[in-house]
PLY file of the C-alpha trace (Angstrom):
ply
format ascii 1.0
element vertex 242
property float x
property float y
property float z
element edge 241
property int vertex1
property int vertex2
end_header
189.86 -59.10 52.51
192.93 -60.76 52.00
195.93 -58.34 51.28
197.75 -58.58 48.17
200.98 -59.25 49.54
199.98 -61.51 51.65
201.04 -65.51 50.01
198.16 -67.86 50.31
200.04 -71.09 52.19
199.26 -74.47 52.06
199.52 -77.91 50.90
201.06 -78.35 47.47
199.05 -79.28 44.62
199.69 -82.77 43.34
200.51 -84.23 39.96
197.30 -86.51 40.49
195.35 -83.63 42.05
196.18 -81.37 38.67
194.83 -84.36 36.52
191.53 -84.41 38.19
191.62 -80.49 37.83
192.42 -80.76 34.24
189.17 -83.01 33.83
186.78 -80.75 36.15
183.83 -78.52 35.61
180.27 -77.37 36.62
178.53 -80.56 34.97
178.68 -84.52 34.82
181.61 -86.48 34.99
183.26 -82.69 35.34
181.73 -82.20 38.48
182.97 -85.65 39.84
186.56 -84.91 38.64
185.85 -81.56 40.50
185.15 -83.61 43.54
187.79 -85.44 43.86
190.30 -82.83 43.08
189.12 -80.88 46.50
189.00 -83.13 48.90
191.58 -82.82 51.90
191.89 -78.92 50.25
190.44 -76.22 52.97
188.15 -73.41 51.13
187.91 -70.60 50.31
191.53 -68.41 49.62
193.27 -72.09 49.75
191.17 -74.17 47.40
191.32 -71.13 44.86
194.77 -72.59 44.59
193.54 -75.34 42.01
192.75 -72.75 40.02
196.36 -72.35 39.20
197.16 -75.70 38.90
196.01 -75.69 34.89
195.03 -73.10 32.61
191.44 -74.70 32.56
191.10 -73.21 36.29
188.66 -74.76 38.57
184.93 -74.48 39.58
184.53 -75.75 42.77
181.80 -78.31 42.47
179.21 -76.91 44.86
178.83 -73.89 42.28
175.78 -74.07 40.18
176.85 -73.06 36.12
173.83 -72.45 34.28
174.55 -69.76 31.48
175.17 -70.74 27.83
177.32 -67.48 26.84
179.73 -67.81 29.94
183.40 -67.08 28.68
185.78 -68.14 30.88
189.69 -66.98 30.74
192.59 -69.06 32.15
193.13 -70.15 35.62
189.70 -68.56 36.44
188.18 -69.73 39.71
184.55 -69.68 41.02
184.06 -70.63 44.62
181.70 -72.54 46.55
178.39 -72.43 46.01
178.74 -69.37 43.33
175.65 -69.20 41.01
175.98 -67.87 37.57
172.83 -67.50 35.69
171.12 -66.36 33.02
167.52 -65.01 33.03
165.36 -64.22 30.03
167.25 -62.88 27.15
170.62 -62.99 29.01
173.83 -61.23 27.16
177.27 -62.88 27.69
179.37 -62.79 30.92
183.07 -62.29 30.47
185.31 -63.59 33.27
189.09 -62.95 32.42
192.29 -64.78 33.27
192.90 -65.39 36.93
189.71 -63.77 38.42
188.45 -64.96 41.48
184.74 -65.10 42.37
184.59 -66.96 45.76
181.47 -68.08 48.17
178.00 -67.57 47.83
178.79 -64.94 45.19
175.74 -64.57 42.55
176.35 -63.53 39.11
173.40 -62.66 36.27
172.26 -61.24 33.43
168.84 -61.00 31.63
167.62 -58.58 29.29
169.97 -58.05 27.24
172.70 -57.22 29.87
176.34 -58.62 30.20
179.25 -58.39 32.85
182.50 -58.10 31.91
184.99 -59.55 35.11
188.75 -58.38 34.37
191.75 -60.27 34.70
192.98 -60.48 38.36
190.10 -59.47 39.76
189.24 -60.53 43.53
185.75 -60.61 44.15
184.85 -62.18 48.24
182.11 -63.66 49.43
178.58 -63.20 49.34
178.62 -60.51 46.58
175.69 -59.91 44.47
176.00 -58.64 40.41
173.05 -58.45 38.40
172.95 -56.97 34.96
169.40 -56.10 33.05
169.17 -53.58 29.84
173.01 -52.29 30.07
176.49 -53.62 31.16
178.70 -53.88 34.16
182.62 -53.79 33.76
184.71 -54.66 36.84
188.21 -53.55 35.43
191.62 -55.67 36.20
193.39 -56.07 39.54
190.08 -54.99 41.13
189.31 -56.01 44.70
185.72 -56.32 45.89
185.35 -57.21 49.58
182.50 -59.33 50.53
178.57 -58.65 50.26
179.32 -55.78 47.62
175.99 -55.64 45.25
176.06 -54.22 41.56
172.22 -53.63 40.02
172.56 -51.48 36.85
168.44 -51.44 36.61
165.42 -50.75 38.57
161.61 -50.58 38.07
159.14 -48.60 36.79
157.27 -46.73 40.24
154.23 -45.38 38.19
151.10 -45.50 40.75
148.71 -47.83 40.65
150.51 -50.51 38.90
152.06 -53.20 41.34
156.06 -52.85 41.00
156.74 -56.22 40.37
154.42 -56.14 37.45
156.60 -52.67 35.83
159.09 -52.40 33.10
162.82 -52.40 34.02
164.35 -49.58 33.59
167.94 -48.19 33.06
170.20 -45.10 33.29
173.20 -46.88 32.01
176.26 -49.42 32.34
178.37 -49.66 35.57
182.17 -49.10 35.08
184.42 -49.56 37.41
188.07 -48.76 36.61
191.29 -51.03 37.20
192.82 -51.24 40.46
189.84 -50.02 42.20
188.92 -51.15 45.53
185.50 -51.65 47.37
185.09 -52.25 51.22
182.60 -54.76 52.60
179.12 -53.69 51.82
179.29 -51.39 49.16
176.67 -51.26 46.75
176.67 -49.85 43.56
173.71 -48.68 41.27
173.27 -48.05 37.05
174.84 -45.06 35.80
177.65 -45.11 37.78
181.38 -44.79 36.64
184.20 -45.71 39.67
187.68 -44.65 38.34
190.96 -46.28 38.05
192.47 -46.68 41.59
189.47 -45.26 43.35
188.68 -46.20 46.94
185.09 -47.20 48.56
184.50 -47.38 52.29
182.40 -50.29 53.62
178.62 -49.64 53.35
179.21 -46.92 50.91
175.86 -46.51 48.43
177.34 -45.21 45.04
174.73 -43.44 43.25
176.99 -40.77 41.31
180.24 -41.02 39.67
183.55 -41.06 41.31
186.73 -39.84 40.17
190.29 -41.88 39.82
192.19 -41.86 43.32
189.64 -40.78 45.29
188.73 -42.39 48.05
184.61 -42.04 48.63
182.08 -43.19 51.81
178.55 -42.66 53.29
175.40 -42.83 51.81
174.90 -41.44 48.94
178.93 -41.47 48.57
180.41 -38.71 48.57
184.92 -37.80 47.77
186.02 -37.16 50.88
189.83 -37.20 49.74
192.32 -38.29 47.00
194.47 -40.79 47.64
197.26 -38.79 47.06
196.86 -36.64 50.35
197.19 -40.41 52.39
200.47 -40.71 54.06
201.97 -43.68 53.51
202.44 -46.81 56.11
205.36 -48.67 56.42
204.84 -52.38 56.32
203.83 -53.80 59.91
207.11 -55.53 61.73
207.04 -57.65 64.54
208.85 -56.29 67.83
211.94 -58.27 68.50
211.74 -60.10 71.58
213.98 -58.50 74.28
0 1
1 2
2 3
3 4
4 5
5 6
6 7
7 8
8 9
9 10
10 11
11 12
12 13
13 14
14 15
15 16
16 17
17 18
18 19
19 20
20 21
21 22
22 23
23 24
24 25
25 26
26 27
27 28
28 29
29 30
30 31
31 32
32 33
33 34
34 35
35 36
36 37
37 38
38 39
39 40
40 41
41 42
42 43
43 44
44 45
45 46
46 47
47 48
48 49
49 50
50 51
51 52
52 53
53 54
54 55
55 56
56 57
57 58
58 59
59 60
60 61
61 62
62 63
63 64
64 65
65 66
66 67
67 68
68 69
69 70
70 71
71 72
72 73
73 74
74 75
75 76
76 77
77 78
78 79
79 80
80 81
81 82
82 83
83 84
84 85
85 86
86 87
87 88
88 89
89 90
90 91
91 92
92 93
93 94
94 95
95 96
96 97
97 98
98 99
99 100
100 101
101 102
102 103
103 104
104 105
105 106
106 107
107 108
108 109
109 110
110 111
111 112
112 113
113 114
114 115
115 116
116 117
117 118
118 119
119 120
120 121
121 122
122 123
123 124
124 125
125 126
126 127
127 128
128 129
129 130
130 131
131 132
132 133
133 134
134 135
135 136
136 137
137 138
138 139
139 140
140 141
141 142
142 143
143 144
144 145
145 146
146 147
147 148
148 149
149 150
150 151
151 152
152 153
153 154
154 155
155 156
156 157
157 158
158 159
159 160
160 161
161 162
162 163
163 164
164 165
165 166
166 167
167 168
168 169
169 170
170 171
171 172
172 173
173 174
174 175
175 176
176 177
177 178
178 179
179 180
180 181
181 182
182 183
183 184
184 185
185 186
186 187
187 188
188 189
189 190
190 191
191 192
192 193
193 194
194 195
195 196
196 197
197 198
198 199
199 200
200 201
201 202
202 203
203 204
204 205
205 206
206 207
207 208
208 209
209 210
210 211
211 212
212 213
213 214
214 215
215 216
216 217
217 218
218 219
219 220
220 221
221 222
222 223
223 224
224 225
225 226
226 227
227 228
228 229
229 230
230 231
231 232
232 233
233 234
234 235
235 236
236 237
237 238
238 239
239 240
240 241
């Protein structure tokens, strides 16, 4: 994933560029605008740039929209091909101000289940969040690196009924608090609570909860330190040339 101090460069986003912006979105004439405005612009951490360019944000226009209680903040962008969708009896998905869903990235609810995206929120490619029967939360400033998943339900495993023809079944909502950050892979299941600041290694399976600061891997994951017992690194600096 992209660090957070590191300034996404690039071409500069026109006057006529932000017009077409200004007129975009996931259907019709929207998605033609939508068009338009990226051409020439590379993907991915670049074309989230349009985003910024009006307080409508941008939906790239190979996403497919499809949820009639989608709330979108300002400057929100959702990458390409991102699905958000809403199965039977779908509750409302929240994305706040400045969130960034990009690639291939699948969001959906059904059942009476909702997702709540905070504000500033990175979330990378390929990543998978599917709410049934109870909520997920992704708090503010959180960064989710790519192919994360997020189920808050499962079925019913009574014998001798197939398992695709079982009830869902929940043990709760999945929190996770601001400022938290999960490596590549990381999947998360219902019940779970990740606190504020709290650190996942990549291919972590989260089954319990875990507290603020700490910093949790293998599968199930398990604390294996706090972040306050990391030394600190001093910024990288190139070696001056003799």
């Amino acid at each position: 994933m992209r660090p957070n101090h590191q300034k996404t460069t690039g071409k500069p986003v026109s006057r006529w560029r932000r017009c077409l912006v200004a007129r975009s979105g996931p259907h019709g004439i929207g998605r033609f605008a939508a068009w338009f405005a990226s051409l020439g612009f590379p993907p991915y951490h670049q074309r989230a740039r349009l985003a910024n360019a009006t307080p409508t944000g941008f939906i790239d226009p190979t996403a497919s929209v499809r949820h009639s209680r989608l709330r979108l903040g300002s400057k929100v962008y959702l990458g390409a091909r991102v699905i958000v969708s809403e199965n039977n009896a779908g509750g409302p998905i929240t994305i706040n101000d400045r969130a960034h869903l990009y690639g291939d990235s699948f969001v959906e609810t059904g059942n009476g289940g909702s997702i709540v995206i905070g504000a500033d929120t990175h979330i990378q490619p390929g990543c998978h969040i599917h709410s049934h029967l109870a909520e997920i939360q992704i708090g503010e400033k959180v960064e989710i690196a790519a192919n994360c998943a997020f189920y808050n339900y499962d079925h019913g495993i009574a014998p001798g009924i197939p398992i695709m023809e079982q009830p869902l079944r929940t043990r709760g909502d999945i929190l996770i608090g601001d400022g938290a950050w999960l490596g590549h892979g990381v999947t998360v299941l219902q019940g779970v609570t990740i606190g504020e600041g709290a650190v996942i290694a990549a291919g972590a399976v989260v089954v319990s909860d875990i507290p603020a600061n700490a910093i949790a891997a293998g599968v199930p994951a398990r604390v294996v330190k706090h972040r306050d017992e990391v030394r600190s690194h001093k910024p990288l600096t190139p070696t001056p040339t003799p």
